[in-house]
C-alpha positions as CSV (number, residue, x, y, z in Angstrom):
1,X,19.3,-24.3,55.5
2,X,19.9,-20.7,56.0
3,X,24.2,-21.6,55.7
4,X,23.0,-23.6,52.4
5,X,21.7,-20.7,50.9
6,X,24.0,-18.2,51.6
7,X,26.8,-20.4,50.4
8,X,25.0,-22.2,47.2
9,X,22.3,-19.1,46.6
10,X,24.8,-17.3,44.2
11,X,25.7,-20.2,42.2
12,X,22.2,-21.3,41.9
13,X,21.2,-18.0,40.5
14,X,24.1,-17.8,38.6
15,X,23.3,-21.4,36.7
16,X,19.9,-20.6,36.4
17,X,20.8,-17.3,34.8
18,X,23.1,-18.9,32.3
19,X,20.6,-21.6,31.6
20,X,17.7,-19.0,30.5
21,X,20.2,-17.4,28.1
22,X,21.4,-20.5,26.7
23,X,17.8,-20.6,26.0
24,X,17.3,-17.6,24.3
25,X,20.1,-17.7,22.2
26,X,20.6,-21.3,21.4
27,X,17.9,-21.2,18.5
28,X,19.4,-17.3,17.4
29,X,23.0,-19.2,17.2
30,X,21.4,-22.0,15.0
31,X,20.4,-19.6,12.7
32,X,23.3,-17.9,12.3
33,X,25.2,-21.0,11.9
34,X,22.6,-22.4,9.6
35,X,22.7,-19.2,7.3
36,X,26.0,-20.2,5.8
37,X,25.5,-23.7,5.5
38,X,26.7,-25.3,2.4
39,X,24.3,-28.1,3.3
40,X,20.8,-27.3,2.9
41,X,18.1,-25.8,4.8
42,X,18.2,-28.0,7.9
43,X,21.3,-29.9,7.9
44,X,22.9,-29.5,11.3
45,X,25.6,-29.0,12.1
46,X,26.6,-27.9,8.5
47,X,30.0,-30.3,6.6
48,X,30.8,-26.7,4.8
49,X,30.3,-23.2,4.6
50,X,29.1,-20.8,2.1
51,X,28.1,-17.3,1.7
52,X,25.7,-17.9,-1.5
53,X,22.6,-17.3,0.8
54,X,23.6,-13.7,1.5
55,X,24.8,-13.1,-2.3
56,X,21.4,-14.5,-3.3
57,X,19.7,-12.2,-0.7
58,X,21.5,-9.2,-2.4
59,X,21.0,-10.1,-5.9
60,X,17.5,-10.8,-6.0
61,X,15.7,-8.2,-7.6
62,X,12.9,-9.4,-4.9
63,X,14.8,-8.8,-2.4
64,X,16.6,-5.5,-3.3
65,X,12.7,-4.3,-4.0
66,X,11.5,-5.0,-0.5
67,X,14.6,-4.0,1.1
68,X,14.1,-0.5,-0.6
69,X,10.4,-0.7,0.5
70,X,11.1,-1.1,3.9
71,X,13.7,1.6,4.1
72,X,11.6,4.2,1.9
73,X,8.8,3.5,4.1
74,X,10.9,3.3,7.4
75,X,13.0,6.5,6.3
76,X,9.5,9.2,6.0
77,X,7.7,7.3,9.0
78,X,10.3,7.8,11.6
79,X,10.6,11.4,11.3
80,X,6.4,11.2,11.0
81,X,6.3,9.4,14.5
82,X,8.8,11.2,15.7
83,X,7.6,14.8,15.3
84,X,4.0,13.8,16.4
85,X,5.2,12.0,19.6
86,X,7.4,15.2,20.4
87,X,4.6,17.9,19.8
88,X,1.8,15.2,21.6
89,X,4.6,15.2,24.5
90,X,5.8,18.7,25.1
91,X,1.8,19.5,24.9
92,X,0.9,17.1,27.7
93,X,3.9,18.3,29.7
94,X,4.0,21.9,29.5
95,X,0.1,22.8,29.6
96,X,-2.8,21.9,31.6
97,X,-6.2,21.1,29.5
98,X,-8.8,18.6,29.9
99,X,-9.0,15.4,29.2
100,X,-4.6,14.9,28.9
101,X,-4.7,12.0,30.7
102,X,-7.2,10.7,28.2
103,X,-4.7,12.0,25.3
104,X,-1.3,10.0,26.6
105,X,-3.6,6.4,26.6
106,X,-5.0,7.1,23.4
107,X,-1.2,7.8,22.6
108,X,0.0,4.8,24.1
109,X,-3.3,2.3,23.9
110,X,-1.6,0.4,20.4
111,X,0.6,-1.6,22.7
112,X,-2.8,-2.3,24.7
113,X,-4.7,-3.6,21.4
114,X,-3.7,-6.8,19.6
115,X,-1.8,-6.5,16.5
116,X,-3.9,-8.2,14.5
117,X,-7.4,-6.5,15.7
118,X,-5.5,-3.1,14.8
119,X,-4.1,-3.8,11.8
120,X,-7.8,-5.1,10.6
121,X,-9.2,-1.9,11.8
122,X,-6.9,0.1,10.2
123,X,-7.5,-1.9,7.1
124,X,-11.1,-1.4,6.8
125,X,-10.4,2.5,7.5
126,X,-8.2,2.6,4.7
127,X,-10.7,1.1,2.5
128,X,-13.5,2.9,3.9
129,X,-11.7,6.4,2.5
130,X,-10.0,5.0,0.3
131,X,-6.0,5.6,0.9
132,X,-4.1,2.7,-0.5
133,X,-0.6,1.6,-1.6
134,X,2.7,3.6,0.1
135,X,1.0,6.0,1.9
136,X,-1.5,3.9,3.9
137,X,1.9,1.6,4.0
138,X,3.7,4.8,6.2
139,X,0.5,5.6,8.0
140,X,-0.1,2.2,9.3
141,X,4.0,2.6,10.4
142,X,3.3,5.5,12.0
143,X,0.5,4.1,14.1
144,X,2.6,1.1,15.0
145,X,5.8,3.3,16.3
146,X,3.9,5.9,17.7
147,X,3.7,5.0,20.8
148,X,7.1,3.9,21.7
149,X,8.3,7.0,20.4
150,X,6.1,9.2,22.7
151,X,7.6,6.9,25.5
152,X,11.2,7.7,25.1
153,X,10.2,11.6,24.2
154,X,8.0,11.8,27.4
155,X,11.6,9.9,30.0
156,X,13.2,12.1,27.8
157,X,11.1,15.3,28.2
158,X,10.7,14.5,31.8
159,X,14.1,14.8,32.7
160,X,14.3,18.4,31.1
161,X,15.0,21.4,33.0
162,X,12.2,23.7,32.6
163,X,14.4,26.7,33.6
164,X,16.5,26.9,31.1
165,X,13.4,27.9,28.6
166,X,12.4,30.5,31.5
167,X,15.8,32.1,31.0
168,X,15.5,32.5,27.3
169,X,11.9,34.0,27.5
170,X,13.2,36.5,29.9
171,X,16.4,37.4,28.2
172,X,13.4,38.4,25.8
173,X,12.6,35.1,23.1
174,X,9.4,33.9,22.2
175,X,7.8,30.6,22.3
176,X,8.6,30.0,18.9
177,X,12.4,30.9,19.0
178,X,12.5,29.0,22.7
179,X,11.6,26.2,21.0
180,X,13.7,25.8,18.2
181,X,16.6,27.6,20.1
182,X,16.5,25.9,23.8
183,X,14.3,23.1,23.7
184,X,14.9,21.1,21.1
185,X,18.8,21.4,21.2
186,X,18.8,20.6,24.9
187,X,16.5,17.1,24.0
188,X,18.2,16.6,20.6
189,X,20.2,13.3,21.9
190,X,16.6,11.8,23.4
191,X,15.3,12.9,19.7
192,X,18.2,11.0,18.1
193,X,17.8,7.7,20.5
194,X,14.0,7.5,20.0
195,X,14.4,8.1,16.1
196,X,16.9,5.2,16.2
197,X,14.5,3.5,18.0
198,X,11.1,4.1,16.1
199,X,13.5,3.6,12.5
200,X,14.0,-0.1,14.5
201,X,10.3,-1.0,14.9
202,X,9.5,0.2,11.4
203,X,12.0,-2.1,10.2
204,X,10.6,-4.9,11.6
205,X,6.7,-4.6,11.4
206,X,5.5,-6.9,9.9
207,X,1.5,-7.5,11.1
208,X,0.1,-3.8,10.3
209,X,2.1,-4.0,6.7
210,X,0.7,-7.5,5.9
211,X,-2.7,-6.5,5.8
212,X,-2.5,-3.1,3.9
213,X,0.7,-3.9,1.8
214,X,0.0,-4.0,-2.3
215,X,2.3,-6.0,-4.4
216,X,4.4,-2.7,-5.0
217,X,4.9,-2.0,-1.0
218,X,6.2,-5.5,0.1
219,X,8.7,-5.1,2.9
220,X,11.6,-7.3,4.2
221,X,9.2,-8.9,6.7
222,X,6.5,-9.8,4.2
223,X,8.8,-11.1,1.9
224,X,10.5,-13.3,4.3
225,X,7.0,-14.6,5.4
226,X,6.3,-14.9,0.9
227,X,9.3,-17.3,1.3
228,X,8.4,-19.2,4.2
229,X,5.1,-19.8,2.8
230,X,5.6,-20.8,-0.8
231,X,8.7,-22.4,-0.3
232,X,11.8,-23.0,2.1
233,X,15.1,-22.5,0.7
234,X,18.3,-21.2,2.9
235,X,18.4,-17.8,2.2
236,X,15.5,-17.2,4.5
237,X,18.2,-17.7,7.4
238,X,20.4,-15.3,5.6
239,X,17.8,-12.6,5.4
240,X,17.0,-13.7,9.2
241,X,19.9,-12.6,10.5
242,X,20.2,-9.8,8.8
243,X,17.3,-8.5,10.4
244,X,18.7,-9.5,13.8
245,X,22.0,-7.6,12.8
246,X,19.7,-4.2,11.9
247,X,17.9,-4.6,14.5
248,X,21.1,-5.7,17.3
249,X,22.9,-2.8,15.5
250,X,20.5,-0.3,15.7
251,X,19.3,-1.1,19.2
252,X,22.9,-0.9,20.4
253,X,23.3,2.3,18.9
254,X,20.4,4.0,20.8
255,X,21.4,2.5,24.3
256,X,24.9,4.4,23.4
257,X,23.0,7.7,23.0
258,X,20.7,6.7,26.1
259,X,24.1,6.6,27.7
260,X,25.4,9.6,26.3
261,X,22.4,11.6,27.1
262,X,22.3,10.5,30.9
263,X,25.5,11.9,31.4
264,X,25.2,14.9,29.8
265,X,21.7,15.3,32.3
């Protein structure tokens, strides 16, 4: 048995490997193929191909409105997430006070809460003081990304050498010009990876924005669920893969600077 394994084990895992990403990617293939089928909405596979979907997905007025939503709202939450999650890190790391473990799960404790119970809560907040439209829009984004932006700024705070800041202060700088001077060019590729990141997840949320969205604020994800609601036509698997492009293209891009950053540290 022992010989059986040793000689079949690999190809075993090997198959079994190949199997669960035929299984991941089968239905993602589908899609692709199906968004410039000439054919209909589920005619596989498709007798000819087309590109109307994606020129209907562009020359929607709709569409073009909720692709501007989502990156107007993406484009001033990112750089929201991202400032907080740096500050909230560097303050965990660098000074001792009560309660800092409490701090980082409060940070963190979104992933830990269902979508849908947060995004009612922050609903009924926004009522209760009455933000609503874009603004509450961004803050719900912020409160979604949040937390996997202080992730990547705390691995990428974590592998920051401390002494270089020391030098600065004695060569006679302050906090203040340490800061902007030595810290934050020394972390600036973790900065960019996590803002490539947290841009990502704003693209795609889609649970927080449904419940506090007004007609003025609907994103790409909402309006993609609008059309699978009241009616299935083809350019839903147009503006399906384009999401998976933005988001394929965009999570490529910060593994890159992940990469780039490691071997600069």
């Amino acid at each position: 048995m022992r010989h059986g394994i040793q000689r079949h084990g690999g190809s075993v895992i090997h198959a079994f490997t190949l199997t669960v990403l035929l299984l991941m990617w089968f239905p993602i293939a589908t899609l692709v193929i199906l968004s410039v089928s000439g054919d209909g909405l589920l005619a596989f596979p498709p007798q000819s191909l087309t590109l109307d979907w994606y020129i209907d997905v562009f020359t929607s007025d709709r569409a073009k409105d909720a692709i501007f939503n989502t990156l107007k709202i993406g484009l001033v939450a990112t750089p929201i997430s991202i400032t907080v999650a740096t500050l909230t890190v560097i303050g965990i790391e660098k000074y001792e006070f009560r309660g800092k473990p409490l701090v980082l799960l409060l940070v963190i404790a979104k992933l830990l809460i269902p979508g849908v119970v947060g995004a009612v809560a922050v609903f009924q907040a926004a009522e209760a003081i009455g933000i609503q439209g874009y603004w509450v829009v961004v803050l719900v984004h912020v409160i979604a990304t949040l937390p996997f932006a202080s992730l990547v700024m705390l691995e990428t705070f974590s592998n920051f050498d401390e002494s270089i800041e020391a030098a600065a202060m004695d060569l006679g700088a302050n906090e203040i010009t340490t800061f902007r001077t030595v810290t934050i060019p020394n972390m600036i590729t973790g900065i960019i990876a996590a803002t490539l990141l947290t841009f990502t997840f704003s693209f795609n949320e889609f649970i927080y924005t449904y419940f506090v969205r007004n007609t003025g604020t609907t994103t790409l994800p909402v309006y993609l669920w609008n059309r699978i609601t009241y009616g299935l036509d083809p350019s839903i698997n147009a503006i399906s893969v384009i999401f998976l492009v933005v988001a394929t293209a965009l999570i490529a891009l910060t593994a890159a600077v992940s990469s780039v950053r490691k071997l600069i540290t």
